[in-house]
Backbone and ligand atoms as CSV (ligand in chain L), in Angstrom:
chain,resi,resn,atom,element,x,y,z
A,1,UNK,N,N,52.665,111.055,146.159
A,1,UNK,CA,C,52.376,112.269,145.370
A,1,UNK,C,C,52.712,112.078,143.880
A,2,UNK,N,N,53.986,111.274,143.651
A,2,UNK,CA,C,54.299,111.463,142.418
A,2,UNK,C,C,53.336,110.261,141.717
A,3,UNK,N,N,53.431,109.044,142.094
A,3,UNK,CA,C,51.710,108.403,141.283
A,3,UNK,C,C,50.622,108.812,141.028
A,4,UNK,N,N,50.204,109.775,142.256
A,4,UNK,CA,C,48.816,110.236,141.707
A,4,UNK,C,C,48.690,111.679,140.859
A,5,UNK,N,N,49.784,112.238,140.571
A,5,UNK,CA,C,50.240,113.352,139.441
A,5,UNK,C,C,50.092,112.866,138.168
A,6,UNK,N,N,51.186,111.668,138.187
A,6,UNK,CA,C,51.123,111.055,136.824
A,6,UNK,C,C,49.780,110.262,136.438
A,7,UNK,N,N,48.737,109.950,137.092
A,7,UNK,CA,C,47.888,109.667,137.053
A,7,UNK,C,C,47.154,110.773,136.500
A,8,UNK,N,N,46.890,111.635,137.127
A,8,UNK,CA,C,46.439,112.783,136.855
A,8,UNK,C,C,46.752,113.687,135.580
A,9,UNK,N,N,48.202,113.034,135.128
A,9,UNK,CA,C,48.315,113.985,134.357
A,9,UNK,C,C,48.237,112.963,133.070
A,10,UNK,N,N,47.861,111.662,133.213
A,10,UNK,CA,C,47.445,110.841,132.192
A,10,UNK,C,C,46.441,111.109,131.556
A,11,UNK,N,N,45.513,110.990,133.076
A,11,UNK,CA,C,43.978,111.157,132.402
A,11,UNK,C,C,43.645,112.562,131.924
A,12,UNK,N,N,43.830,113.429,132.280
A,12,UNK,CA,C,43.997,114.580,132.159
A,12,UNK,C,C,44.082,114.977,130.304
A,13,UNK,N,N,45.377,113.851,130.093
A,13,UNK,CA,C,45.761,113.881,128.490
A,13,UNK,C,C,44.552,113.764,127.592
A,14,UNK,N,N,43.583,112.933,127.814
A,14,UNK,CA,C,42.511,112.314,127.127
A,14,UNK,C,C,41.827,113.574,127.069
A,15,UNK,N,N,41.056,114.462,128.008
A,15,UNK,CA,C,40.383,115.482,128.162
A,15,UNK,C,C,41.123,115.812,127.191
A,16,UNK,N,N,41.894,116.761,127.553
A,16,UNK,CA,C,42.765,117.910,126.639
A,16,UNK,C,C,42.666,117.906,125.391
A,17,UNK,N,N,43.278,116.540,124.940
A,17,UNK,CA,C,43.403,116.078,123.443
A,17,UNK,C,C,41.548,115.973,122.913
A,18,UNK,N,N,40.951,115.450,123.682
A,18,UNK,CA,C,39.688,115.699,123.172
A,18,UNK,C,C,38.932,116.996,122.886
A,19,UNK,N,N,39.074,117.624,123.554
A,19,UNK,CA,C,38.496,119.442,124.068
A,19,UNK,C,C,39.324,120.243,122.433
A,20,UNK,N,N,40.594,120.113,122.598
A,20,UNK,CA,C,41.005,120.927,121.643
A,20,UNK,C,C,40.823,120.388,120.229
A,21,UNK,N,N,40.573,118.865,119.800
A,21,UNK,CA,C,40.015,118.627,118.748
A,21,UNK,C,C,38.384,118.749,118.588
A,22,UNK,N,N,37.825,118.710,119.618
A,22,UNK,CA,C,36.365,119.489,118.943
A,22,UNK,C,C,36.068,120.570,118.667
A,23,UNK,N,N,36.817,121.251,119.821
A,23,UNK,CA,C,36.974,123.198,119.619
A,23,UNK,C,C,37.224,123.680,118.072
A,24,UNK,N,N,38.390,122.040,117.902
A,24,UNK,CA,C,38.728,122.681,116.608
A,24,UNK,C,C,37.775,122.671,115.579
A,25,UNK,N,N,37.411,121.538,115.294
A,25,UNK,CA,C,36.310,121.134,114.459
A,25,UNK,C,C,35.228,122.193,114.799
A,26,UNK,N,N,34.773,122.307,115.651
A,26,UNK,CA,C,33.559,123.222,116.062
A,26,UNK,C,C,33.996,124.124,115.225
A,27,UNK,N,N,34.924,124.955,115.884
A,27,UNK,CA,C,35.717,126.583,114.921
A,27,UNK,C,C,35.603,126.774,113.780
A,28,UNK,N,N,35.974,125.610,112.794
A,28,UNK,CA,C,35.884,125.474,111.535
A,28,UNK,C,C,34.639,125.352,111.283
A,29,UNK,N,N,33.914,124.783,111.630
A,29,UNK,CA,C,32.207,124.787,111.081
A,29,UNK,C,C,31.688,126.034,110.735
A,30,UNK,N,N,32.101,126.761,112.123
A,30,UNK,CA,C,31.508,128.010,112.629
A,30,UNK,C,C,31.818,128.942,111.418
A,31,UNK,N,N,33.248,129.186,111.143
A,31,UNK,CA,C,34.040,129.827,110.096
A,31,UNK,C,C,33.264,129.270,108.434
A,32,UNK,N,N,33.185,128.251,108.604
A,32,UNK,CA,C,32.630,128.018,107.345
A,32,UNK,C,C,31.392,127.850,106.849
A,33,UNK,N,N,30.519,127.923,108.080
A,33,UNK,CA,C,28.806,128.522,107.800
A,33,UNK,C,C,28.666,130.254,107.841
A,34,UNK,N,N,29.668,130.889,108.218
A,34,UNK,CA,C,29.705,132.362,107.583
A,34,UNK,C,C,28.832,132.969,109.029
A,35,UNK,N,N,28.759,132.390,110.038
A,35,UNK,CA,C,27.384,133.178,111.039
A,35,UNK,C,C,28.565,133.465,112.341
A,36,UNK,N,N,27.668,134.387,113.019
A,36,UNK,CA,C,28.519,135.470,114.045
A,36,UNK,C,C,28.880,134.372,115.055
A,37,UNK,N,N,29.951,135.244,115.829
A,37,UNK,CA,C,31.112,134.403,116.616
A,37,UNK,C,C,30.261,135.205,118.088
A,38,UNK,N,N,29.194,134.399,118.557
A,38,UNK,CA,C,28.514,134.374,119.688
A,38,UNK,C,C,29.196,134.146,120.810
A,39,UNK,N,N,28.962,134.756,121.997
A,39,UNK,CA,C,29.665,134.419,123.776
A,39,UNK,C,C,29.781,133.201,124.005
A,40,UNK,N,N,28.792,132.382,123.570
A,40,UNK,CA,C,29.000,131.000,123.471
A,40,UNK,C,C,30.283,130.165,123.406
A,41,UNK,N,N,30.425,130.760,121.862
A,41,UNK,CA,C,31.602,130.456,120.683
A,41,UNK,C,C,32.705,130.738,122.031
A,42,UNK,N,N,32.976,131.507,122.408
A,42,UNK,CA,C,34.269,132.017,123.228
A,42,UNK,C,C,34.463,130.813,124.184
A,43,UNK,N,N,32.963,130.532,125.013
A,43,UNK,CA,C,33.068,129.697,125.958
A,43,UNK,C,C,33.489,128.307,125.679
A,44,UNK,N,N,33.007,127.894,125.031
A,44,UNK,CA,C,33.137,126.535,124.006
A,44,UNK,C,C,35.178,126.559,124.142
A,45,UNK,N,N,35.423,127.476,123.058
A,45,UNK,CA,C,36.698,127.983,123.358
A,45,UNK,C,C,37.512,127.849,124.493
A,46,UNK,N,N,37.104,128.227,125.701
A,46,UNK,CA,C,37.697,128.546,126.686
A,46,UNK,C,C,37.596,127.608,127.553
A,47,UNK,N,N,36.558,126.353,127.334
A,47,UNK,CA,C,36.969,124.700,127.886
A,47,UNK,C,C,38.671,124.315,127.794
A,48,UNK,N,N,38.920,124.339,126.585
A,48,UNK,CA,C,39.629,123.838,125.759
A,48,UNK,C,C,41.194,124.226,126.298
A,49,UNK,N,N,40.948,125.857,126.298
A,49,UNK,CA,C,42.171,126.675,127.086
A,49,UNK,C,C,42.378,126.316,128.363
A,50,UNK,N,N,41.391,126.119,129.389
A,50,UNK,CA,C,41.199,126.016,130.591
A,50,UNK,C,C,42.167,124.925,131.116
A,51,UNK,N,N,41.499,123.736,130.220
A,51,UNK,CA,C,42.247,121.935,130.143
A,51,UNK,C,C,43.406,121.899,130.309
A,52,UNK,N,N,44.238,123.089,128.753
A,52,UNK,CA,C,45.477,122.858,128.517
A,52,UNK,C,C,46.333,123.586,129.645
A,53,UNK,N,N,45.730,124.656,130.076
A,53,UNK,CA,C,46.345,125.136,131.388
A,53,UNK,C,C,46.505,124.476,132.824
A,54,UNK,N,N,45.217,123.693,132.891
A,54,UNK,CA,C,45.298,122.815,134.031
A,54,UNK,C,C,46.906,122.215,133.640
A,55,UNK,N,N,46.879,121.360,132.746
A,55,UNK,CA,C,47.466,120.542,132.341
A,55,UNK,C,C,49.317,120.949,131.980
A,56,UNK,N,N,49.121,122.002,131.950
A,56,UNK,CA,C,50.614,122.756,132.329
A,56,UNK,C,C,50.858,122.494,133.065
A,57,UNK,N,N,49.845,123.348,134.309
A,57,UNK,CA,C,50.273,123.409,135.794
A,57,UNK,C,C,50.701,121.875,136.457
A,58,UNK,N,N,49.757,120.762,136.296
A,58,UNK,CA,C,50.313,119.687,137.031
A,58,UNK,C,C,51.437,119.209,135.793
A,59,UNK,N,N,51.737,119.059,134.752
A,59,UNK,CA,C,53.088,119.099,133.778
A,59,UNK,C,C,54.153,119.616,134.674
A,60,UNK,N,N,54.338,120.493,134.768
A,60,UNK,CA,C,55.139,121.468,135.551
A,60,UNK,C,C,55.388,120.792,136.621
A,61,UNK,N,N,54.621,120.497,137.367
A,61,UNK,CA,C,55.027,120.524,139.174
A,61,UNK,C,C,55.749,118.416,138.659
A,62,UNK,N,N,54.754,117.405,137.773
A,62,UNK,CA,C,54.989,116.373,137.707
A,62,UNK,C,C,56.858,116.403,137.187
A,63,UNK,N,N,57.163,117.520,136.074
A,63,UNK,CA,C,58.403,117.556,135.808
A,63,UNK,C,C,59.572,117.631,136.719
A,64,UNK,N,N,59.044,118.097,137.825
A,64,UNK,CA,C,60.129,118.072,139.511
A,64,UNK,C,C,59.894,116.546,140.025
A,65,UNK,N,N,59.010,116.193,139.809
A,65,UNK,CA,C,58.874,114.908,140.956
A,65,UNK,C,C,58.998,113.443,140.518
A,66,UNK,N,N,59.025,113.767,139.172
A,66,UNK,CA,C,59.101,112.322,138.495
A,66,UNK,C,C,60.551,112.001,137.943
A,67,UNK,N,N,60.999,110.758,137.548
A,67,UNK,CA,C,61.913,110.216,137.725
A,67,UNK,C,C,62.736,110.422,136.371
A,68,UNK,N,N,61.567,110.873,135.413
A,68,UNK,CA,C,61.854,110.940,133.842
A,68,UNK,C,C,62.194,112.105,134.062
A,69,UNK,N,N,61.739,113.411,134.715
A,69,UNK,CA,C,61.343,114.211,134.241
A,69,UNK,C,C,62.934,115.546,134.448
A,70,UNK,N,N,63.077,116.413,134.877
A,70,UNK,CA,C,64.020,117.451,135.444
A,70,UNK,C,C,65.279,116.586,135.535
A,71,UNK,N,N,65.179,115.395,136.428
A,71,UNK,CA,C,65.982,114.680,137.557
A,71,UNK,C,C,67.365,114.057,136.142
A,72,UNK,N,N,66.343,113.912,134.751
A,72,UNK,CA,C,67.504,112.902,134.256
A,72,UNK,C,C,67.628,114.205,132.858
A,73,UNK,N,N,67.371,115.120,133.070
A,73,UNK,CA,C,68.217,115.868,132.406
A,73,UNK,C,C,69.381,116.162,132.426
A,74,UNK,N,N,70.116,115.670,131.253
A,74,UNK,CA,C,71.751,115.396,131.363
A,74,UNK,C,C,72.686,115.196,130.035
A,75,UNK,N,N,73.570,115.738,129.590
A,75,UNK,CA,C,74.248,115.342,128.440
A,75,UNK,C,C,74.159,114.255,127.916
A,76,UNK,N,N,74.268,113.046,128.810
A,76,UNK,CA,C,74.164,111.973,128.508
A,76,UNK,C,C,72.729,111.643,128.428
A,77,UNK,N,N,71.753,111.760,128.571
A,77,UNK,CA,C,70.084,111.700,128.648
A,77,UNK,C,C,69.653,112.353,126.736
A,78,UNK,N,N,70.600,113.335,126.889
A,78,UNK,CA,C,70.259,113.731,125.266
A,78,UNK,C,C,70.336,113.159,123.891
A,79,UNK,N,N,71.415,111.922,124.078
A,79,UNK,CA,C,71.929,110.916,123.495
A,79,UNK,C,C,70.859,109.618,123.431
A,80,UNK,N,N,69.889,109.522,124.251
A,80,UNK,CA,C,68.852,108.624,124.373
A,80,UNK,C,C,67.750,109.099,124.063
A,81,UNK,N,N,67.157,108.665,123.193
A,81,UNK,CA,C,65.710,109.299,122.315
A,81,UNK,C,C,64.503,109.254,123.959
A,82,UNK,N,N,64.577,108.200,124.603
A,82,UNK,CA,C,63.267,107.632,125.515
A,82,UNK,C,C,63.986,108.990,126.547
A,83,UNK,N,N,64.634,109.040,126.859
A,83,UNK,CA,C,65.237,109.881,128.003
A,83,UNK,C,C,64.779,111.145,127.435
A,84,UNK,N,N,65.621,111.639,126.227
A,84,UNK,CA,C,65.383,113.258,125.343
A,84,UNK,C,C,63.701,113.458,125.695
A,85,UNK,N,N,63.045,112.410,125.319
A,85,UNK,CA,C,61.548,113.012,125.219
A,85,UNK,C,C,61.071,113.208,126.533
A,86,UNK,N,N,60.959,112.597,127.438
A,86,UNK,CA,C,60.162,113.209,128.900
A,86,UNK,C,C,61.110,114.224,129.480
A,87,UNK,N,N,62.234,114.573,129.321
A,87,UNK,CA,C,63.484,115.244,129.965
A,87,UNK,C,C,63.608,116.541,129.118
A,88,UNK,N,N,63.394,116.270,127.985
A,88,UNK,CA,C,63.203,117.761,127.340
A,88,UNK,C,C,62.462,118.300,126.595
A,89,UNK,N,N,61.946,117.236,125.229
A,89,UNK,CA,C,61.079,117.440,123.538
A,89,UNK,C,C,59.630,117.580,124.559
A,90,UNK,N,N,59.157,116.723,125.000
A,90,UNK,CA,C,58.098,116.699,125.790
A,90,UNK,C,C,57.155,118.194,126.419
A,91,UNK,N,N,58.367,118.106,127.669
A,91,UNK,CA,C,58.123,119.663,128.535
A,91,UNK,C,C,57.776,120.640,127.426
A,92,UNK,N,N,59.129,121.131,126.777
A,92,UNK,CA,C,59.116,121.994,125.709
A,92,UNK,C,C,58.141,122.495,125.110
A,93,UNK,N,N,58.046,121.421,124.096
A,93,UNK,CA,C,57.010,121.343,122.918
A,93,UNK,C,C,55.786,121.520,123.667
A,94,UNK,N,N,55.237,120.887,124.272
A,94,UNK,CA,C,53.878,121.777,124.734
A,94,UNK,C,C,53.873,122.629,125.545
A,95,UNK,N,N,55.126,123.199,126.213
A,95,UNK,CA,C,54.724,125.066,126.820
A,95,UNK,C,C,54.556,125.372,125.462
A,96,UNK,N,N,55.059,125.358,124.530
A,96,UNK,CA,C,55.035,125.988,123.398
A,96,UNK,C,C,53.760,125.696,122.382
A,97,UNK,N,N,52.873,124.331,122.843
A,97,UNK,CA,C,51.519,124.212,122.194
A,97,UNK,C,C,51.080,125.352,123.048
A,98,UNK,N,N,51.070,125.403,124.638
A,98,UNK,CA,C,50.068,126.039,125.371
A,98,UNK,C,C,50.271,127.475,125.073
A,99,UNK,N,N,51.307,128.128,124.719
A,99,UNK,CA,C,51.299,129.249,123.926
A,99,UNK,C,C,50.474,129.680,122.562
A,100,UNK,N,N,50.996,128.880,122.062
A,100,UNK,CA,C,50.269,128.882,120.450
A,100,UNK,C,C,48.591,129.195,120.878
A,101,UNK,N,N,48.074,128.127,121.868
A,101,UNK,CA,C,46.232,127.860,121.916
A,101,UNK,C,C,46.028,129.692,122.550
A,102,UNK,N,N,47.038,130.095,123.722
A,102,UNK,CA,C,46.442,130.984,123.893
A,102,UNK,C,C,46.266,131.913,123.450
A,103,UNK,N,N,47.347,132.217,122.319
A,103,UNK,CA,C,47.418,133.334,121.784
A,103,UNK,C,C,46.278,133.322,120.551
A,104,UNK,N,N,45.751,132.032,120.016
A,104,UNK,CA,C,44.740,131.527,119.230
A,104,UNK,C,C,43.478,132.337,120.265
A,105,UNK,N,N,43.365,131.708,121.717
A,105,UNK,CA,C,41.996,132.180,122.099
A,105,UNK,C,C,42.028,133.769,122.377
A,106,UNK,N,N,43.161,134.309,122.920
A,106,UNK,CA,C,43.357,135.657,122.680
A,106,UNK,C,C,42.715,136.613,121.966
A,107,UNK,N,N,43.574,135.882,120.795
A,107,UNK,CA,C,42.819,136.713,119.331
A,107,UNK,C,C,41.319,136.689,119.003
A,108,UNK,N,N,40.610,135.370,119.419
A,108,UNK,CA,C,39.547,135.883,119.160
A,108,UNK,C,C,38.805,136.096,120.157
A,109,UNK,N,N,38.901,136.968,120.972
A,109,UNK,CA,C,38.683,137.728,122.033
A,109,UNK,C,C,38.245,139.345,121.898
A,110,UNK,N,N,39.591,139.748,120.586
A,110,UNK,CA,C,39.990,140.950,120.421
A,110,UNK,C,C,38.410,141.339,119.009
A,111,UNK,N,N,38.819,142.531,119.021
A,111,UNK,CA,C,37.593,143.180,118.535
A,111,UNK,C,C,38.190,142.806,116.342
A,112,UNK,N,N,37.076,142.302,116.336
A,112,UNK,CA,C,37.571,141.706,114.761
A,112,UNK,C,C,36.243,141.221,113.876
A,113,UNK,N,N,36.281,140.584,112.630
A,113,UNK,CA,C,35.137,139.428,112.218
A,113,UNK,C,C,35.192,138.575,112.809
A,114,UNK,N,N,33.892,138.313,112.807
A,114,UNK,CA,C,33.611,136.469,112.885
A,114,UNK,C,C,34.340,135.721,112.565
A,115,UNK,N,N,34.356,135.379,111.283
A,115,UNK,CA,C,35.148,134.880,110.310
A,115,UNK,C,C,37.000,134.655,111.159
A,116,UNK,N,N,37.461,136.115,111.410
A,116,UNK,CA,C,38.528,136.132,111.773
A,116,UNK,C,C,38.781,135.158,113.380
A,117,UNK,N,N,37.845,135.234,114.273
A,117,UNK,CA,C,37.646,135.147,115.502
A,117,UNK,C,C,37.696,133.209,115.247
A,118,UNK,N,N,36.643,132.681,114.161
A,118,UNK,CA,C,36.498,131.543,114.145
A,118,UNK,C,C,38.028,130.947,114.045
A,119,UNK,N,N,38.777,131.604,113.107
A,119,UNK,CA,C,39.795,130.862,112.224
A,119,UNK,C,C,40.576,131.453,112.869
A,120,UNK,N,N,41.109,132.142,114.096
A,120,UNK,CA,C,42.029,132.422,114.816
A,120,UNK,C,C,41.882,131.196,115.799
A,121,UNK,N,N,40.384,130.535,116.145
A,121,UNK,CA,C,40.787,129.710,117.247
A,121,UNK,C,C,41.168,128.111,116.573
A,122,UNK,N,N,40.389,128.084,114.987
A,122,UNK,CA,C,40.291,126.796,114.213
A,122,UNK,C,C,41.986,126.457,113.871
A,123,UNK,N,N,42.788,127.379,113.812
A,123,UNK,CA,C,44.415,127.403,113.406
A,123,UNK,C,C,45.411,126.828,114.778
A,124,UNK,N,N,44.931,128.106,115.495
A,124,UNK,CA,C,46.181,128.108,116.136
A,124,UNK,C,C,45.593,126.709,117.023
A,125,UNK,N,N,44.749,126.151,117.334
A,125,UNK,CA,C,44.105,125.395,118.618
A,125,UNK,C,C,44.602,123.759,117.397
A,126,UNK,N,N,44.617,123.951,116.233
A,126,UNK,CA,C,45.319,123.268,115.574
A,126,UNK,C,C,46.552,122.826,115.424
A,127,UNK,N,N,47.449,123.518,115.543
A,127,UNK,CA,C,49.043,124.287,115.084
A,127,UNK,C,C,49.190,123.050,116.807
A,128,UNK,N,N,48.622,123.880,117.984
A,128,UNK,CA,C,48.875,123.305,119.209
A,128,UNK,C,C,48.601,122.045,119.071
A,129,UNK,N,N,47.704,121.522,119.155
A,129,UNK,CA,C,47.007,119.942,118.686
A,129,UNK,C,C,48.437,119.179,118.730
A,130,UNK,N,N,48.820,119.334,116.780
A,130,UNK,CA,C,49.654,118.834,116.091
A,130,UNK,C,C,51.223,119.090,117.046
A,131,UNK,N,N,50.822,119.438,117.473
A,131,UNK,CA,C,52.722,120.094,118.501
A,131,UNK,C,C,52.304,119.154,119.681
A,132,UNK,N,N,51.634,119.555,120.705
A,132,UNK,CA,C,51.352,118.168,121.419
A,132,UNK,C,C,51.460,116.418,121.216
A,133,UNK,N,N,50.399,116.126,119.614
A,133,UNK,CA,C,50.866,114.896,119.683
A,133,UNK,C,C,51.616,114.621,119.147
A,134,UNK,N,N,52.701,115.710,118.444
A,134,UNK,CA,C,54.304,115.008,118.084
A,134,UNK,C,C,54.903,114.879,119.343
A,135,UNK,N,N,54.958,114.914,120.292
A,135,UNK,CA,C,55.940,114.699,121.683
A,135,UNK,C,C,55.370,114.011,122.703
A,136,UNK,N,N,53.972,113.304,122.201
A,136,UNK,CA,C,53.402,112.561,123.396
A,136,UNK,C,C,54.351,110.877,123.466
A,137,UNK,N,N,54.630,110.903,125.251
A,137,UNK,CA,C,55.193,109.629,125.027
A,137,UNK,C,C,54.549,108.244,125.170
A,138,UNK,N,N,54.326,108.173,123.312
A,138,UNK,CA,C,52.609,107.167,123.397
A,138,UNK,C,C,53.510,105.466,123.958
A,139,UNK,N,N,54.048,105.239,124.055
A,139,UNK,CA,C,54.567,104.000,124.556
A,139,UNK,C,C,54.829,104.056,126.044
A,140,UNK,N,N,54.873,104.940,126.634
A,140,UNK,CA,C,54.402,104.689,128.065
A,140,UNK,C,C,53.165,104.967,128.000
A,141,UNK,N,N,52.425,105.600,127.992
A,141,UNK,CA,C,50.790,106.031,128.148
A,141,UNK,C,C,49.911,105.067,127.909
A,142,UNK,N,N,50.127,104.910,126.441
A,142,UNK,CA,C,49.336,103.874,125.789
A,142,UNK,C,C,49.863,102.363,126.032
A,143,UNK,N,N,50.834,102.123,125.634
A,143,UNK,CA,C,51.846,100.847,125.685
A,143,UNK,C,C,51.482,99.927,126.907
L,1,LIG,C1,C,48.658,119.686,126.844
L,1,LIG,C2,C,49.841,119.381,127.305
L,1,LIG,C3,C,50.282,118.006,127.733
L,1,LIG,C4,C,49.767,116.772,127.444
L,1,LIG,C5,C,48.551,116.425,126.585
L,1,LIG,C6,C,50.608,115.801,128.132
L,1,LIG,C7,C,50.443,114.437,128.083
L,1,LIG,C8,C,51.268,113.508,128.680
L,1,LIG,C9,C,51.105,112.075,128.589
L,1,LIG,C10,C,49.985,111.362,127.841
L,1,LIG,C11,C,52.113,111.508,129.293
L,1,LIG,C12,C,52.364,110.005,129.494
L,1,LIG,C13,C,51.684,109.618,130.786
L,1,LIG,C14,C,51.894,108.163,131.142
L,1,LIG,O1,O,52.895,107.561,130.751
L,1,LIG,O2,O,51.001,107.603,131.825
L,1,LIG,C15,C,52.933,112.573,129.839
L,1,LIG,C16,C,54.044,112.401,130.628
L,1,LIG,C17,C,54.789,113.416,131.172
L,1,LIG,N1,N,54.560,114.770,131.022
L,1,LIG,FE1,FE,53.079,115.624,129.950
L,1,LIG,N2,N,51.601,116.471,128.821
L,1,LIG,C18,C,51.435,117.812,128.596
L,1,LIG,C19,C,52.224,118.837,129.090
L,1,LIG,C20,C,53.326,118.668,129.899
L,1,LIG,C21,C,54.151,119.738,130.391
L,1,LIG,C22,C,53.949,121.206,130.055
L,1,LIG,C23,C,55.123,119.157,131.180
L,1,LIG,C24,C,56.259,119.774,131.947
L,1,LIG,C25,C,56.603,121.023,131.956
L,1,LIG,C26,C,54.903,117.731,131.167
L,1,LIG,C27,C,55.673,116.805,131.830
L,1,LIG,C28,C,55.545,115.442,131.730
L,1,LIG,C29,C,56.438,114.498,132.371
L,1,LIG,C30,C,57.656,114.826,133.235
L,1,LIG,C31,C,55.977,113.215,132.026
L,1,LIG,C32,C,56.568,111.864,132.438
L,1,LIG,C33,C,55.865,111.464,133.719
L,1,LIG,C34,C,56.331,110.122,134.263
L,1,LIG,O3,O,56.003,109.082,133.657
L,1,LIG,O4,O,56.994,110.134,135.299
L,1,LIG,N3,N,53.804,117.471,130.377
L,1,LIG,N4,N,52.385,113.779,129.455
């Protein structure tokens, strides 16, 4: 179970990180050609949200079962940068991207401009981005 999580929650990474940098880019276009924030626009959007939620959920359950994860949270684990990051900066920091995106797709949900709707999802789906890949642990993943 716990290999094919982390598997899962590898590949998984690639999606995500991809989805929310086009969303973003998309958003901004959208915002900056001045034209209405279509059902489309939302959906496009709501790939992006969808991903990062998947991607909680197996986060979450992988943080119980893996060896980095819950298990070596410890005073002494905090003192070790490789330990700190899957044991705490990691988890953290992206509940706290996956907050940021939703409250980004939220908003432009809510009754507003275009304009506003674009650059509510072009920011915050940003803000998240940048919070994610400060805590990715690119030397296991990539390495
Ligand atoms: C969008 C959000 C997230 C992204 C893009 C992401 C991405 C990644 C990546 C690329 C790795 C390295 C995988 C590898 O070494 O093959 C990783 C590891 C890990 N992630 Fe996430 N993650 C996210 C959210 C979360 C959340 C919310 C949790 C827990 C609450 C979590 C828990 C873990 C754990 C425990 C590991 C270490 C797994 C192991 O090697 O045993 N992740 N994550």
């Amino acid at each position: 179970m716990y290999i094919g999580l982390q598997h899962l929650h590898s590949g998984l990474a690639y999606l995500v990180l991809a989805a929310l940098t086009i969303v973003f880019i998309y958003a901004l276009v959208g915002a900056l050609s001045k034209r209405e924030f279509t059902e489309k626009d939302r959906k496009i959007a709501l790939i992006a949200f969808v991903l990062s939620h998947i991607q909680l959920l197996v986060g979450l359950i992988l943080y119980f079962v893996s060896p980095v994860g819950f298990s070596l949270l410890s005073a002494a684990a905090m003192k070790d940068p490789v330990a700190r990051l899957t044991a705490l900066e990691h988890p953290l920091i992206n509940i706290i991207a996956i907050v940021v995106i939703t409250i980004g797709y939220s908003r432009a949900k809510k009754p507003g401009s275009p304009i506003a709707k674009f650059r509510s999802i072009y920011m915050f789906y940003a803000i998240g981005l940048v919070l994610i890949l400060s805590r990715i642990p690119w030397s296991s993943w990539l390495g």
